[in-house]
C-alpha positions as CSV (number, residue, x, y, z in Angstrom):
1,X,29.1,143.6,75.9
2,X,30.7,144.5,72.1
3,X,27.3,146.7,71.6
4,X,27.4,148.4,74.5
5,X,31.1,149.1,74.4
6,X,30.5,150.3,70.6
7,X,27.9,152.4,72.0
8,X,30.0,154.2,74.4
9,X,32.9,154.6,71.3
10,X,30.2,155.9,69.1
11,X,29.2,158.6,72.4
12,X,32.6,159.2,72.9
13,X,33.8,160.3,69.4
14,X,30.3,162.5,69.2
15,X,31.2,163.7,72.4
16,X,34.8,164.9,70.7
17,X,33.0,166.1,67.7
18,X,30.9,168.3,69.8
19,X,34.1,169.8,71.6
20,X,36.0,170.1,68.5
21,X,33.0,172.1,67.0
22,X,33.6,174.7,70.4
23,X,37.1,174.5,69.9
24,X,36.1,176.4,66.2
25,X,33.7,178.6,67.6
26,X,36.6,179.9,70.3
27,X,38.9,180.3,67.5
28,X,36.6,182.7,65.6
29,X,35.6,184.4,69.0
30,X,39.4,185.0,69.8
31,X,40.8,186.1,66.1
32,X,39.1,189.7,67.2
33,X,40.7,189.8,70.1
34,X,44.3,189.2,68.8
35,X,43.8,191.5,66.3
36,X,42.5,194.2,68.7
37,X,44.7,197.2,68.3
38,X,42.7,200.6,69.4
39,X,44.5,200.9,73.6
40,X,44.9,204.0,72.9
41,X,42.4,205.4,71.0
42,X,39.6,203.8,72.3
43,X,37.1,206.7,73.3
44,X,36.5,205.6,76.6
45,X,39.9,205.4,77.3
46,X,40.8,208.9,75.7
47,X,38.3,210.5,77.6
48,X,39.2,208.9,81.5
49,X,43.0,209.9,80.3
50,X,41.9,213.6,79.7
51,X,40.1,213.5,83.2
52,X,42.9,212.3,85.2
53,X,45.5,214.3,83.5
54,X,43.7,217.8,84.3
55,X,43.1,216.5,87.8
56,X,46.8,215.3,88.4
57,X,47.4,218.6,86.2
58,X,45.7,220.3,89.7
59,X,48.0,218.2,91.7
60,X,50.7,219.6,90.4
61,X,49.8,222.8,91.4
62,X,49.0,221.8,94.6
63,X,52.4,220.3,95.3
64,X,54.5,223.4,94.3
65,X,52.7,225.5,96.7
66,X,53.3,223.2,99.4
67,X,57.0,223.0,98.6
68,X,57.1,226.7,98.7
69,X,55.6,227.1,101.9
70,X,57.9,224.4,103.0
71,X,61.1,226.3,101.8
72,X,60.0,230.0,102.9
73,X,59.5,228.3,106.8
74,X,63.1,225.8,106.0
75,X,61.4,222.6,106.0
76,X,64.6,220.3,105.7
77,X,62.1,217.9,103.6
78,X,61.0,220.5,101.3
79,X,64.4,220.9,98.7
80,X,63.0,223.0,95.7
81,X,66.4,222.9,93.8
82,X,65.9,219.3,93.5
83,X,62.1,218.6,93.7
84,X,60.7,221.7,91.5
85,X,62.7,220.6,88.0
86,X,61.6,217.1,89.0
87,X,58.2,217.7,89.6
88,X,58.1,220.2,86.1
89,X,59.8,217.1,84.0
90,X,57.1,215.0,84.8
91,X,54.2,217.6,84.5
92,X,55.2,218.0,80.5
93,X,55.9,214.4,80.3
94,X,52.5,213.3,82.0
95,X,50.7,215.6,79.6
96,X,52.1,213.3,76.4
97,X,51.6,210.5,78.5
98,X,48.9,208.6,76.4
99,X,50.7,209.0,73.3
100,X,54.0,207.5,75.3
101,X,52.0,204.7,76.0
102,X,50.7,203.9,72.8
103,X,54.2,204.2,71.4
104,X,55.6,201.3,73.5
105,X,52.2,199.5,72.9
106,X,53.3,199.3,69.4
107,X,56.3,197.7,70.0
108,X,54.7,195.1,71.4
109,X,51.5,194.9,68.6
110,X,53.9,194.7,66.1
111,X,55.4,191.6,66.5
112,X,52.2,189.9,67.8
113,X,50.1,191.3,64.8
114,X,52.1,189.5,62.8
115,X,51.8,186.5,64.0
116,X,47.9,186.8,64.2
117,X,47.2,188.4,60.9
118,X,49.0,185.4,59.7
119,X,46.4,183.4,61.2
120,X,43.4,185.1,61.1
121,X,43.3,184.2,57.3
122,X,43.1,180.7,57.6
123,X,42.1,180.7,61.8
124,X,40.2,177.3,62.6
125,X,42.3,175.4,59.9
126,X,45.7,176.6,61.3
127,X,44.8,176.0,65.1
128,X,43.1,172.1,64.3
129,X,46.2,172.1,62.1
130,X,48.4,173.2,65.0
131,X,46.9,170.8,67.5
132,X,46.3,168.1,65.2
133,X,42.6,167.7,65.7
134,X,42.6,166.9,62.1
135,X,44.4,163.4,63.1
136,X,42.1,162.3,66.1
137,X,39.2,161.0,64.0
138,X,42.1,158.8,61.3
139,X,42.8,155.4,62.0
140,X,46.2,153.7,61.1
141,X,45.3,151.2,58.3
142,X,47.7,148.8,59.9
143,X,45.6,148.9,63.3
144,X,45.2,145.1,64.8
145,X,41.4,146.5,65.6
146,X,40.6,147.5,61.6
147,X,42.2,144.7,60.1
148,X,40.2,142.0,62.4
149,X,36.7,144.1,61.5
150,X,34.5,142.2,59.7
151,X,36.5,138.7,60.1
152,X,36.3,136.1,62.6
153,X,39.1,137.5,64.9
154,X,36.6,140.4,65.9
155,X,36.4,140.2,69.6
156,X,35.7,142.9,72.5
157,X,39.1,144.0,72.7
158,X,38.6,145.6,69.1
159,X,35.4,147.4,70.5
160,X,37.4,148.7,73.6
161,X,40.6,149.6,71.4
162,X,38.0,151.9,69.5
163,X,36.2,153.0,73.0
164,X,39.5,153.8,74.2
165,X,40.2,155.8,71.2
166,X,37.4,157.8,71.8
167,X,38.0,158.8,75.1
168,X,41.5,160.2,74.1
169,X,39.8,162.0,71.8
170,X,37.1,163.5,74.0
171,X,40.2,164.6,76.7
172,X,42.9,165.7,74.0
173,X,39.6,168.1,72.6
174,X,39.0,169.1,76.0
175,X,42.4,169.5,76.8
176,X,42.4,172.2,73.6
177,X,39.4,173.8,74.7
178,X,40.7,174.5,78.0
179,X,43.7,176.0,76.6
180,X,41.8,178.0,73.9
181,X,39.5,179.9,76.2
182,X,42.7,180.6,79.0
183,X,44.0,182.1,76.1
184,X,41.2,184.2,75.6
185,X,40.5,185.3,79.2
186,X,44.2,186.4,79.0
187,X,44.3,188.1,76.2
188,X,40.8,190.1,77.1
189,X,42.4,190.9,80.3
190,X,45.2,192.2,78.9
191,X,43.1,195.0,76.7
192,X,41.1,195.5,79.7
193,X,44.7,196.5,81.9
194,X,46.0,198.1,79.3
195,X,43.2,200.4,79.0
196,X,42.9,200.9,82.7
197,X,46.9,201.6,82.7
198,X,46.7,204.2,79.7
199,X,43.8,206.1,81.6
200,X,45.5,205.8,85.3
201,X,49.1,206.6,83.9
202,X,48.9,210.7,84.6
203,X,48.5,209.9,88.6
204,X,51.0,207.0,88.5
205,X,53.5,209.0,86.8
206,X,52.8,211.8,89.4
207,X,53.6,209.7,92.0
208,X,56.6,209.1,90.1
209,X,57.4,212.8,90.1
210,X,56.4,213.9,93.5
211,X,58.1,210.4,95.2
212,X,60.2,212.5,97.4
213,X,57.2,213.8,99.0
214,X,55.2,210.9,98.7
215,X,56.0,207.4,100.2
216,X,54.3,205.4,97.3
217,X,55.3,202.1,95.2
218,X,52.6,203.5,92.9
219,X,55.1,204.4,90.0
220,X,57.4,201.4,89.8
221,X,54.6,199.2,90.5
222,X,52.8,200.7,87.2
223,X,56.0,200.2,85.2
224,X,56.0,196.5,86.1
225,X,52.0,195.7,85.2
226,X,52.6,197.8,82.0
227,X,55.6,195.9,80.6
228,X,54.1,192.7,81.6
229,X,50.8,193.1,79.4
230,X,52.4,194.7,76.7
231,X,55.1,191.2,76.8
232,X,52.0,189.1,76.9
233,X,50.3,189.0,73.7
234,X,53.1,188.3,71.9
């Protein structure tokens, strides 16, 4: 019974040893991402921006000459006084609208880009640091277990203090793994919606500008996504 209950410690701590090597390999996989700072200039994202803002550009048009058919035939919904310098603000604004976006990126990059630079120059030593994998594989020297090794007191509660040891280990690494690679998914799917924001903001900001005319939570409902991912990383 004491050799096979040694022999699932000695599984379990490889076991553990195994995780903690992934848990390194997701720390050097995820330094990259925190330190991921082209949103905005990202050519993919600079060139869908460019295509939605001449085609809201368009829209624009469109919308004018619908409100001034609607005035000349007394439409009570058509109000150019109020719509027209509305609908103009937004069609300079929406043409900066990248840059905008980049701006309040910033804010947001530079307090998390402190915090990562900081710990992309020592990355897998700070994080087993920070979750104290470097203390899972110690043993107290005032254990009851590793004082009675080697002496006559040695019985199978020592092997399962050491099996039971190794089974923390193998759940508290899995427990960081976990965490690690949530962390990654979030933060790649925050640089995925923030491009996808930057390159859709010209029509939501539209809808922000022709709202009187258009029924639409588009706007406010871009507003909300964009703060929340920016908020995010750091």
């Amino acid at each position: 019974i004491d050799t096979f209950i040694g022999f699932l410690a000695n599984l379990a701590f490889s076991l553990a040893g195994i995780l903690t090597q992934g848990i390194v390999l997701i720390i050097d996989l995820m330094v990259p991402i925190l330190t991921y700072n082209s949103f905005v200039t990202n050519p993919v994202v600079s060139n869908g921006w460019a295509i939605v803002r001449d085609t809201v550009n368009m829209f624009f048009v469109i919308v004018l000459i619908i409100i001034a058919f609607g005035t000349i035939f007394g439409h009570q919904k058509f109000q150019w006084s109020q719509q027209v310098p509305k609908l103009l603000t937004f069609a300079i604004v929406i043409n900066f609208s990248k840059t905008l976006c980049g701006i309040m990126i910033d804010f947001g990059q530079v307090i998390m880009l402190t915090f990562a630079n900081a710990l992309r120059e020592i990355a897998a030593g700070n994080f087993i640091q920070l979750f104290g994998l470097n203390q899972l594989y110690s043993v107290s020297q005032n254990t009851a277990a590793l004082k009675s090794i080697g002496s006559a007191t040695t019985t199978s509660l020592t092997y399962f203090d050491f099996l039971a040891g190794g089974v923390m280990a193998v759940l508290l690494t899995m427990w960081v793994l976990a965490t690690l690679i949530m962390l990654v998914v979030v933060l790649v799917y925050r640089i995925v919606g923030l491009w996808i924001l930057v390159v859709v903001a010209p029509l939501a900001w539209f809808a922000g500008g022709a709202g009187d005319l258009i029924k639409t939570e588009a706007y406010a409902q871009w507003w909300t996504r964009f703060k929340c991912l920016v908020a995010v990383g750091p």
